[in-house]
N, C-alpha and C positions, 0 to 999 in steps of 0.2 A: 248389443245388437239384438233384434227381433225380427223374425219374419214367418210367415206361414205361407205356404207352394202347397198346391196339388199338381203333381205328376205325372202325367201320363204313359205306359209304356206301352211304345212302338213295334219296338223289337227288342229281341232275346238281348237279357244285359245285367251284369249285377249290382245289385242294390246299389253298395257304395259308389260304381261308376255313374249312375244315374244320380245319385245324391250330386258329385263333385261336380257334372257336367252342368244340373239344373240352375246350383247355388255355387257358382265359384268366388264369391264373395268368403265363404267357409275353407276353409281348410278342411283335408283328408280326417287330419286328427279327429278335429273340432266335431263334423259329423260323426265322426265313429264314437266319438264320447256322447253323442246328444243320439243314437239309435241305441247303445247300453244302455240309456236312460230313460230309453221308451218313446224319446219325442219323434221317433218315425214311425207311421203306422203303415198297415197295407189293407186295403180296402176289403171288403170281403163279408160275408154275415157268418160270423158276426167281424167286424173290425178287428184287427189285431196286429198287437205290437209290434214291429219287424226291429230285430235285435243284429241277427246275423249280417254281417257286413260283403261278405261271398254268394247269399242267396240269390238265386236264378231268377230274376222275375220275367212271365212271360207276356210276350203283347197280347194289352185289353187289359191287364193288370193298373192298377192306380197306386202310387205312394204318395202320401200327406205327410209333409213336414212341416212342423210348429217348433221353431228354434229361440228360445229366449234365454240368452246368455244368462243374465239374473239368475233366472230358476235354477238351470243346469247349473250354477256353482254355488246356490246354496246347499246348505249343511245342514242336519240337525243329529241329535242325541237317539241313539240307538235303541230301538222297542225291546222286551225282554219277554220272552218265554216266561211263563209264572206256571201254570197248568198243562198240562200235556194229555189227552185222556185219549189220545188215539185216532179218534173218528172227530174229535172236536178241539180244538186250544184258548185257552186262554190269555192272553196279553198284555200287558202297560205298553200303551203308548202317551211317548211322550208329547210334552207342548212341542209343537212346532211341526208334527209330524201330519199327514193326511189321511185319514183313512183309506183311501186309493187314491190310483193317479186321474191325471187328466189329458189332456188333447196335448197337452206340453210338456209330459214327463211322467215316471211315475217313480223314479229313484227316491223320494221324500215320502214314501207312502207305506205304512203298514201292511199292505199287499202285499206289495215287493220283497219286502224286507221278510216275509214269512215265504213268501217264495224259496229266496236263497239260504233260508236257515236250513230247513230241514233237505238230510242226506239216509238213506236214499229220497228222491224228490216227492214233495205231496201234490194233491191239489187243496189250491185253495180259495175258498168261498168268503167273503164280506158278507158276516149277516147284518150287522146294523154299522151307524156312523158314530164318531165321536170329532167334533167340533177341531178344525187343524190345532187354535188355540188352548184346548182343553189336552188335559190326561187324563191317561184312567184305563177303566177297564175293556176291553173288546172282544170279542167272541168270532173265533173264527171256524169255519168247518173245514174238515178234508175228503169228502165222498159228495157225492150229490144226495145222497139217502139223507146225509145229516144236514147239510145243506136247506133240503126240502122240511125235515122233522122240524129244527128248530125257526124255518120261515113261519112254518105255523103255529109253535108258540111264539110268538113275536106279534103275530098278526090277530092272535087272541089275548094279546097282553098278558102272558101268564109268565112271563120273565119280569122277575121285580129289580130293578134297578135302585139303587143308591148313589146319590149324590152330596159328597162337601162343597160347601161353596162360602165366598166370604161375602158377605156385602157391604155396602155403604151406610152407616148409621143407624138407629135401632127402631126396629115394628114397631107400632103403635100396640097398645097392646088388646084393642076388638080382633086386631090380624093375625098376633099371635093367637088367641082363643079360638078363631077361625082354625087358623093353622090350614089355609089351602089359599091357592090363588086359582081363581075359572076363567077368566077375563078369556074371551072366544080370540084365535090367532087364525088369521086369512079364513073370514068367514066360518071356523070351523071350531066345535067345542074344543077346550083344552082344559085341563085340572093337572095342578103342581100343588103338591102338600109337603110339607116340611113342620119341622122341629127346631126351637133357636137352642142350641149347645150353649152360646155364651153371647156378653157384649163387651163391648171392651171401649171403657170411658174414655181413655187415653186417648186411641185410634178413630173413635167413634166409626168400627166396625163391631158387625155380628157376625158368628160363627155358625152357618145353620146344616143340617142335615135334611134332604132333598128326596122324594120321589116321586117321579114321574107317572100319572097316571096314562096321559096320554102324552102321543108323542112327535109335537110341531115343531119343525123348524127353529134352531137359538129357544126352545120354547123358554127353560127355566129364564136364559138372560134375560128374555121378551117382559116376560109374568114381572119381574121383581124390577126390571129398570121404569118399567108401566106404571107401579106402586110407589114409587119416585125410591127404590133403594137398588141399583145397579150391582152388580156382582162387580167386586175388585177387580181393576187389570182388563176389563172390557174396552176392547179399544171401538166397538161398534155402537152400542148400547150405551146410555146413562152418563151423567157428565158429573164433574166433580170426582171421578171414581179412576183417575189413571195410578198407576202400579207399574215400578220397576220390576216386580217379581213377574209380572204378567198377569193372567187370567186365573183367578184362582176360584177354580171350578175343578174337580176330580169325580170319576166315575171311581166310585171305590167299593163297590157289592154289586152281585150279583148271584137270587137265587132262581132258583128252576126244578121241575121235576122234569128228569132229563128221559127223552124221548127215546131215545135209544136201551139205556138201561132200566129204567123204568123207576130211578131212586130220586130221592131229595137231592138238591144238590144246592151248596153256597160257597162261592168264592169273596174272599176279601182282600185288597188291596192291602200288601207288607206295612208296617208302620214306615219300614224305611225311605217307603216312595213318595209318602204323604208328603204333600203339602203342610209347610211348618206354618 
C-alpha cells in the first residue's frame, strides 16, 4: 500500500488521532510504525519529522503523510562508527543504506542511524552524499561550527576523496596514460582521475583506484559507463555490467587538513570492509 495526505489541523488533537481518523485504511500500529520512521512530517520552516505519537498539534498546524509499505519494511546492514573525533565522525556506510531520509522515511538512512547511536545525544550534520548503492566512507559533523568549517572545505575541494571501483573490461591504453576522464556532466566541467591496480583476463574486469576532482552527480559511474567500461553492479549506468555482489564502487579515503584542529588528517577504509 501507498499513499501521500496532507492534513489539515482544525482543532486541538493528537497526532496519532488525526493520523487514524485521516487514513483509516491504516491501522493504529501501522502509523505508529511509519511516524518512527519519519514518514510523518509537520509542516513548519524548516519541515520536520513528527516521531511522537501523543503530540499536541494545534489548529493551522499541517501534517504530511507519505506511507509506502515497501519502504517501511525494508531492511538494510548496519553503518559502523570507525572515527570518533568529537566535533566530527566518521562512517562506513553500507550498500543499501541512504545517506539521509526522504518525504517517505528516513529509518534506512545514515542520518538516522548516527542519530540514535550516540548517548548522551548529538547533533547531526550530512556534509556530503554517498550513492544508496555505494559504500564507504561519510563525514558527519556534530556542532554547526563544524558543520560550517568542513562545508567550506568541501566547497573548495580541499577534502581528497578515494575511490575503488571495479569495472567492465580493460582501458585502452591512450586512457590509461591519460589516466583522467573530463567528459563535461549537465552542462558543467567534470574531471575523474584514476589509476588501474589490475586487470583480470578471466573476468574481463579492471581494478581501478578513483579521485574525484570535481563533484557531479553518479559522476565516477557517468565518466567510465560514457567510455563504454560501466562500474560492476551498476544497475543504472552501462550494460553488459550486472553483478550479484552489487555495485562495486567504495569510498575508501579520505584526507583533509582539518578545520577545527588545524592537523593533517587521513582516514582509510579497514581492509575488513573492503570490497573483495
Amino acid at each position: 500500500m501507498k499513499l501521500s495526505r496532507q492534513l489539515p489541523v482544525t482543532s486541538a488533537i493528537s497526532a496519532i488521532d488525526l493520523l487514524v481518523s485521516a487514513a483509516p485504511e491504516l491501522s493504529k500500529g501501522r502509523l505508529k510504525d511509519a511516524m518512527n520512521k519519519g514518514a510523518v512530517q509537520l509542516v513548519g520552516k524548516p519541515v520536520k519529522r513528527l516521531r511522537r505519537a501523543q503530540f499536541m498539534l494545534k489548529p493551522g498546524a499541517t501534517l504530511l503523510l507519505n506511507y509506502d509499505e515497501d519502504i517501511l519494511q525494508r531492511q538494510c546492514a548496519p553503518a559502523t562508527l570507525l572515527f570518533d573525533e568529537t566535533a566530527y565522525s566518521i562512517w562506513f556506510k553500507p550498500a543499501g543504506m541512504l545517506s539521509q531520509g526522504n518525504e517517505w522515511g528516513d529509518h534506512l538512512s545514515l542520518l538516522r542511524f548516527a542519530e540514535q547511536h550516540f548517548t548522551p545525544a548529538r547533533q547531526v550534520f550530512l556534509l556530503h552524499r554517498l550513492d544508496r548503492e555505494a559504500s564507504g566512507l561519510v563525514i558527519l559533523a556534530h556542532s554547526k561550527k563544524a558543520a560550517a568549517a568542513f562545508s567550506q572545505l568541501i566547497a573548495q575541494r580541499h577534502i581528497a576523496k578515494g575511490y575503488a571501483i571495479t569495472i567492465k573490461g580493460q582501458l585502452s591504453a591512450d586512457l590509461i596514460a591519460d589516466g583522467v576522464i573530463s567528459l563535461p556532466l549537465d552542462n558543467k566541467a567534470s574531471e575523474t582521475r584514476f589509476t588501474v591496480e589490475d586487470y583480470n583476463a578471466v573476468t574481463d574486469c579492471s581494478r581501478l583506484h578513483v579521485q574525484l576532482i570535481s563533484g557531479r552527480k553518479h559522476q565516477i559511474r557517468r565518466h567510465f559507463a560514457s567510455v563504454g567500461h560501466p562500474v560492476l553492479g551498476d544497475p543504472q549506468y552501462g550494460s553488459g555490467n550486472k553483478s550479484a555482489a552489487g555495485l562495486a564502487l567504495q569510498a575508501v579515503s579520505l584526507s583533509f587538513n582539518c578545520p577545527l584542529r588545524r592537523r593533517q588528517q587521513h582516514f582509510e577504509l579497514p581492509a575488513a570492509l573492503r570490497i573483495a
